[in-house]
C-alpha positions as CSV (number, residue, x, y, z in Angstrom):
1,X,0.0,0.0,0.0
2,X,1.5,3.4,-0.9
3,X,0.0,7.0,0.4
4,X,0.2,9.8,-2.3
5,X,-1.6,13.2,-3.1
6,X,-2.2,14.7,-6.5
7,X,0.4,17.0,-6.7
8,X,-1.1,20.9,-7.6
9,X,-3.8,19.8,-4.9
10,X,-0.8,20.7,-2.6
11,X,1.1,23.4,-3.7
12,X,1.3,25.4,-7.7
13,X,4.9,24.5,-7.0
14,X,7.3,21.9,-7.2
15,X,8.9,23.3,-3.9
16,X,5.2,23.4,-2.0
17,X,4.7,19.8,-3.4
18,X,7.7,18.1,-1.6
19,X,7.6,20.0,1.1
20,X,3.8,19.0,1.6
21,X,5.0,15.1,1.0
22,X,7.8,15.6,3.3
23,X,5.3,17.1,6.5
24,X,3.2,13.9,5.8
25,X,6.1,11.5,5.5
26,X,5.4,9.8,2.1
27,X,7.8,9.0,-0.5
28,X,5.2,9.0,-3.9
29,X,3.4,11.3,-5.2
30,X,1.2,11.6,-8.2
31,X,2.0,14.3,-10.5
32,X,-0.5,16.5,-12.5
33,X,-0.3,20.3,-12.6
34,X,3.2,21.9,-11.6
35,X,5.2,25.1,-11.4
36,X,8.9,25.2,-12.0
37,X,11.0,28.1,-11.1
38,X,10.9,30.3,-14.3
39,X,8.7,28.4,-15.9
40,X,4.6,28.6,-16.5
41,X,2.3,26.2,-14.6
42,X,1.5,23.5,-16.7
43,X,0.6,19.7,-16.3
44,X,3.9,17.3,-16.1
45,X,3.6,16.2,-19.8
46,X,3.5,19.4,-21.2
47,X,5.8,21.3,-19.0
48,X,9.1,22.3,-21.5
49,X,12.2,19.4,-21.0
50,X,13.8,22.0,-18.9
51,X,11.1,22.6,-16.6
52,X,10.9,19.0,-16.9
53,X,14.3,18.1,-15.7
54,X,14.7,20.5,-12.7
55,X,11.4,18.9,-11.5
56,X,13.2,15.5,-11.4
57,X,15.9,17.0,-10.1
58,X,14.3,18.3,-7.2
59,X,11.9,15.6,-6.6
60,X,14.9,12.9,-6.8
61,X,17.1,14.8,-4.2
62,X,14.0,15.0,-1.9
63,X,13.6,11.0,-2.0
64,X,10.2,11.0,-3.5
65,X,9.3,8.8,-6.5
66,X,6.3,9.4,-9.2
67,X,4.1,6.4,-8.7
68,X,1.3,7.8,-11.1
69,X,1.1,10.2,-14.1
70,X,-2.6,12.7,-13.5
71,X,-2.6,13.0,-17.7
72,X,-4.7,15.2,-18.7
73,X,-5.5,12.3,-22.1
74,X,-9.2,12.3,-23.3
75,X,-10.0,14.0,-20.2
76,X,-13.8,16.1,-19.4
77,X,-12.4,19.0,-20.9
78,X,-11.6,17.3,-24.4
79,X,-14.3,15.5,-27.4
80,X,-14.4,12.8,-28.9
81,X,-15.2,14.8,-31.8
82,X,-11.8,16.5,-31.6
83,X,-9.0,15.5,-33.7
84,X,-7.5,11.7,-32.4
85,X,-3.9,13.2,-33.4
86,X,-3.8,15.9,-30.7
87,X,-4.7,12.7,-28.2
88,X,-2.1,10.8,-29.6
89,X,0.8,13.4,-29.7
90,X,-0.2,13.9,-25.7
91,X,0.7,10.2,-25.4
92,X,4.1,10.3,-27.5
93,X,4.8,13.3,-24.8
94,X,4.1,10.7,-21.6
95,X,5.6,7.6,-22.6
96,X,9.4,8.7,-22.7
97,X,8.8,10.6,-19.6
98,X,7.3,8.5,-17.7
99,X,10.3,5.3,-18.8
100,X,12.5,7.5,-17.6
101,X,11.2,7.9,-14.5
102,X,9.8,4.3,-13.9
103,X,6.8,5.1,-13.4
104,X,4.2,2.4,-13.5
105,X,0.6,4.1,-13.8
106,X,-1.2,7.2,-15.7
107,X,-4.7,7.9,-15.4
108,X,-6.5,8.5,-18.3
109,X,-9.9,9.4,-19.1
110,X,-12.4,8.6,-22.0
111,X,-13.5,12.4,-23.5
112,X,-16.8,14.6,-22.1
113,X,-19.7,13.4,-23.5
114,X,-22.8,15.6,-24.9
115,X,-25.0,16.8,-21.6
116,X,-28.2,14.2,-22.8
117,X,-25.8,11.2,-23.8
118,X,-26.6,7.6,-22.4
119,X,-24.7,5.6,-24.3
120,X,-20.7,5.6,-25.4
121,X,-19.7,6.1,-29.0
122,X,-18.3,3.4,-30.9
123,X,-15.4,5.7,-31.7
124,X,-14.6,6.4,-27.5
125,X,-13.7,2.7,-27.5
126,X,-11.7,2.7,-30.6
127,X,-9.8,5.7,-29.4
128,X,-9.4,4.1,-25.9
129,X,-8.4,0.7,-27.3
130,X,-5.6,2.7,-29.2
131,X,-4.3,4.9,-26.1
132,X,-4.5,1.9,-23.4
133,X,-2.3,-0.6,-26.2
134,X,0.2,2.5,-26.7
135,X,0.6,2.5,-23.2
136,X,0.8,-1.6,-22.4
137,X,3.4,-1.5,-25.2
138,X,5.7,0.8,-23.9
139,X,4.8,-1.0,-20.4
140,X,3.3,1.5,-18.6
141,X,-0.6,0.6,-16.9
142,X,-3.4,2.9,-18.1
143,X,-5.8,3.5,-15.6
144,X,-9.1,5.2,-15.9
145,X,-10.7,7.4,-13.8
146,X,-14.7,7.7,-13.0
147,X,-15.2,11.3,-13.9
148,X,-17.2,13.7,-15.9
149,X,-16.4,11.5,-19.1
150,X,-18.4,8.6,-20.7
151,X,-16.7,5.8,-18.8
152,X,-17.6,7.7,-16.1
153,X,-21.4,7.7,-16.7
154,X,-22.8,4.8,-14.4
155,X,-21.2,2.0,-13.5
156,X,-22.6,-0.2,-16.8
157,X,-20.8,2.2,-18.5
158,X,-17.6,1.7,-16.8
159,X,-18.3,-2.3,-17.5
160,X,-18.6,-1.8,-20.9
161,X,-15.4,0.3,-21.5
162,X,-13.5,-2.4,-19.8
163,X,-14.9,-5.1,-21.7
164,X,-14.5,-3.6,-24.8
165,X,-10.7,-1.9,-24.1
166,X,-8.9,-5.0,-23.0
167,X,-5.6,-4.0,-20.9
168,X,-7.3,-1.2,-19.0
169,X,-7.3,-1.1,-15.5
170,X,-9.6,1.5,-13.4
171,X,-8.7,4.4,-11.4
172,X,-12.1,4.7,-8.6
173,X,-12.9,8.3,-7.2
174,X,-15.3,7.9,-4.0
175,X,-16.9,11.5,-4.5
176,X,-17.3,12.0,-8.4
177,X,-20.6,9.6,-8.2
178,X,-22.0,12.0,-5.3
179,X,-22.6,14.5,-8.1
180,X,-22.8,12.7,-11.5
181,X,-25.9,11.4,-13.0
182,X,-26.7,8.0,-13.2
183,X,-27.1,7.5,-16.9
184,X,-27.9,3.9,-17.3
185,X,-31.6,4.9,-16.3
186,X,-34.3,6.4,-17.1
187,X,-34.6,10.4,-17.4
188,X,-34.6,12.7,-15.0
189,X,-31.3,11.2,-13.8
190,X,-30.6,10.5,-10.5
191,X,-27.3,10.5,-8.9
192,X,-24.8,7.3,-9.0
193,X,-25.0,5.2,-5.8
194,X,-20.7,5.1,-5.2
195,X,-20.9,2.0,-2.8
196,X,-23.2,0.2,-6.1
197,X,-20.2,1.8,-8.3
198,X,-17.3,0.4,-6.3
199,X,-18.7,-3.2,-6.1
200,X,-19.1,-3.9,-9.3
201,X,-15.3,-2.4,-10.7
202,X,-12.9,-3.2,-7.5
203,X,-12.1,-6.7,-9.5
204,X,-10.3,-3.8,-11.9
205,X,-9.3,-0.9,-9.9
206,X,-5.4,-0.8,-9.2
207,X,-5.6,2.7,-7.9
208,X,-8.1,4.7,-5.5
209,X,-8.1,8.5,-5.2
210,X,-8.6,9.7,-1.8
211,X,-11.9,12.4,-2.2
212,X,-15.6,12.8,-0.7
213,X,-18.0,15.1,-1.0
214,X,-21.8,16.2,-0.1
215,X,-24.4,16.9,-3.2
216,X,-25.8,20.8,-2.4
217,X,-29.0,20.6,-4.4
218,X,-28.9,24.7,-4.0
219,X,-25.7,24.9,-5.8
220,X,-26.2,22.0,-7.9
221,X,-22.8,21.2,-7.0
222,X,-20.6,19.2,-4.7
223,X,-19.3,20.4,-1.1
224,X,-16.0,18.6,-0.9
225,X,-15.7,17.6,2.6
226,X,-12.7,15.8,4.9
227,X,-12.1,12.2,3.9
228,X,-15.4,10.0,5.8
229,X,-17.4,12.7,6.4
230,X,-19.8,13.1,3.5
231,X,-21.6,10.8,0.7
232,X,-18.9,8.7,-0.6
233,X,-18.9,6.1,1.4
234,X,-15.1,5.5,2.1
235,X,-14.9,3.9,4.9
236,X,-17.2,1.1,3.7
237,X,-15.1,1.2,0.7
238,X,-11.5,1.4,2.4
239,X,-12.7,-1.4,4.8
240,X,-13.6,-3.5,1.6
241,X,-10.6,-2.6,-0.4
242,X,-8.4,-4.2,2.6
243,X,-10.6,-7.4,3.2
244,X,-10.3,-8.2,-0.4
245,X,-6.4,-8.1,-0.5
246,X,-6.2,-4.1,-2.1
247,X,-2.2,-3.0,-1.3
248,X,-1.9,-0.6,-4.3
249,X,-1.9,3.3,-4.4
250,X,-4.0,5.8,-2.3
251,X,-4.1,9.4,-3.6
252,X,-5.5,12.4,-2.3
253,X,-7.4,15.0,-3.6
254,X,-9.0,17.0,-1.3
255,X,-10.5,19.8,-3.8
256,X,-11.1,21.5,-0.7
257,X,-9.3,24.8,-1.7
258,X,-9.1,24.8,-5.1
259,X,-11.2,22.7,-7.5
260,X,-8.8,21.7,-10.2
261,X,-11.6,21.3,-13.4
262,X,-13.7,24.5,-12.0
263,X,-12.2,27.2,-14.5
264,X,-14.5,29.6,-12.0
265,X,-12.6,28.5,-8.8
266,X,-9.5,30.7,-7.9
267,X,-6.5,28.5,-6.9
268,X,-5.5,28.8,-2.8
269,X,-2.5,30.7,-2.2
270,X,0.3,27.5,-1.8
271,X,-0.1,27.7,2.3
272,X,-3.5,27.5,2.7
273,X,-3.3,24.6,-0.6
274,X,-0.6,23.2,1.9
275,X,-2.6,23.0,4.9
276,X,-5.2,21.5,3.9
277,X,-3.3,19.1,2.3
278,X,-1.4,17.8,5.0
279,X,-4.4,17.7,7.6
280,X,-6.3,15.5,4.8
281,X,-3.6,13.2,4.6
282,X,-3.2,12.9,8.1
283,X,-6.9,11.9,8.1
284,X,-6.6,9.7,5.6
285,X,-4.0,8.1,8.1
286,X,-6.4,8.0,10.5
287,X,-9.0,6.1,8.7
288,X,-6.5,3.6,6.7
289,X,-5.3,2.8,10.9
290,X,-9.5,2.6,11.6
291,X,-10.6,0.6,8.7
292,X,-7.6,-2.0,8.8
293,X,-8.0,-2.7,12.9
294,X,-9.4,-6.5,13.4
295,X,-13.4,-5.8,14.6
């Protein structure tokens, strides 16, 4: 078992990022979004080879290893109707980055779909097919994530895009079902059930974020709360994760200061991002020492 955060959910910087893993005493991290003295924010396979380098430089000297790559490939804020080639030149970017570093997992996503779509195009599984062999070839695990994208719609969805993209491993986020809409049933929509989720893809998930959240029906939008205190049901799903054997990656990501998809939310300065960081993975802590006690 290996305890991680997303890295811009602790700090812009690559400074404020070690220095967050090195408060909580973890040696991996997974890294997404990341600012380099002198250089633009930007997410780790798109940051320039200089940027690049003093990153690993810095992370290397600190002791901490990459364990997972937060791509940003055929995620919610990309088509499928877009052109496949600016997917695929994303993935030429990660693969000699990541073999240099070793690192064993990216999460991946499978494109936004339209706002009344129940069903996943024929060409979201071609394209996700293409990106998860790329990946096993160059042998690096693709995992994807339950999110605001169609493999994300319900879990029959999620079923289906495994089935049909042999090789791909899921990524499970406790909190994204609180507010996405079940879309295996009938209209209106109701909300996905994440315990109902969970069941039926653990067989496949080789990596859990760390998240939890409360529907607001005023704001039609999630409150992100601490880890076991609102709708996602992770403690049942931590508890069930160790019973059945689960020793892979935990990741946080509180979203608790700054909402990483919300193009409205205004990043947390790096100390409060910090912070709250730290104090969620010192909950998370807490709750791994809870749910693995004997009853």
């Amino acid at each position: 078992m290996k305890l991680m955060g997303i890295s811009d959910e602790a700090s812009n910087t690559i400074d404020g990022q070690i220095q967050a893993m090195r408060e909580l005493g973890w040696n991996s991290i997974e890294m997404r979004g990341v600012e380099v003295p002198g250089f633009p924010k930007g997410n780790f396979h798109d940051i320039p080879d200089a940027a690049f380098d003093i990153a690993i430089e810095k992370l290397q000297a600190s002791g901490i290893q990459i364990y997972c790559f937060g791509s940003s490939v055929m995620n919610w804020s990309k088509k499928v109707t877009n052109p496949f080639e600016n997917t695929l030149a994303e993935v030429g970017r990660i693969i000699p980055r990541m073999q240099r570093l070793g690192t064993p997992f990216v999460r991946i996503m499978s494109y936004k779909p339209d706002d009344g779509a129940d069903r996943i195009p024929a060409e979201v599984f071609r394209r996700v097919s293409v990106v998860t062999k790329m990946f096993l070839d160059a042998g690096i695990q693709p995992l994807h994530e339950n999110c605001m994208n169609h493999g994300g719609m319900s879990w029959r969805h999620a079923v289906e895009l495994l089935e049909k993209c042999p090789g791909l491993k899921w990524l499970f986020d406790p909190a994204n079902p609180v507010f996405n809409a079940d879309r295996s049933k009938p209209t209106p929509w109701l909300k996905q059930d994440p315990w109902e989720f969970w069941t039926q893809v653990r067989d496949q998930v080789a990596h859990i974020h760390i998240k939890d959240a409360i529907w607001n029906p005023a704001r039609q939008n999630a409150d992100y709360t601490w880890p076991g205190e609102g709708d996602g049901r992770l403690m049942d799903i931590l508890k069930d994760a160790f019973a059945r054997g689960y020793d892979a990656g935990f990741s946080i990501e509180p979203h608790m200061i700054a909402v990483f998809h919300d193009v409205s939310d205004k990043a947390g300065n790096d100390d409060s991002l910090r912070a709250n960081f730290v104090e969620y993975g010192r909950r998370l802590q807490k709750l791994v020492v809870h749910s693995t006690a004997s009853p």
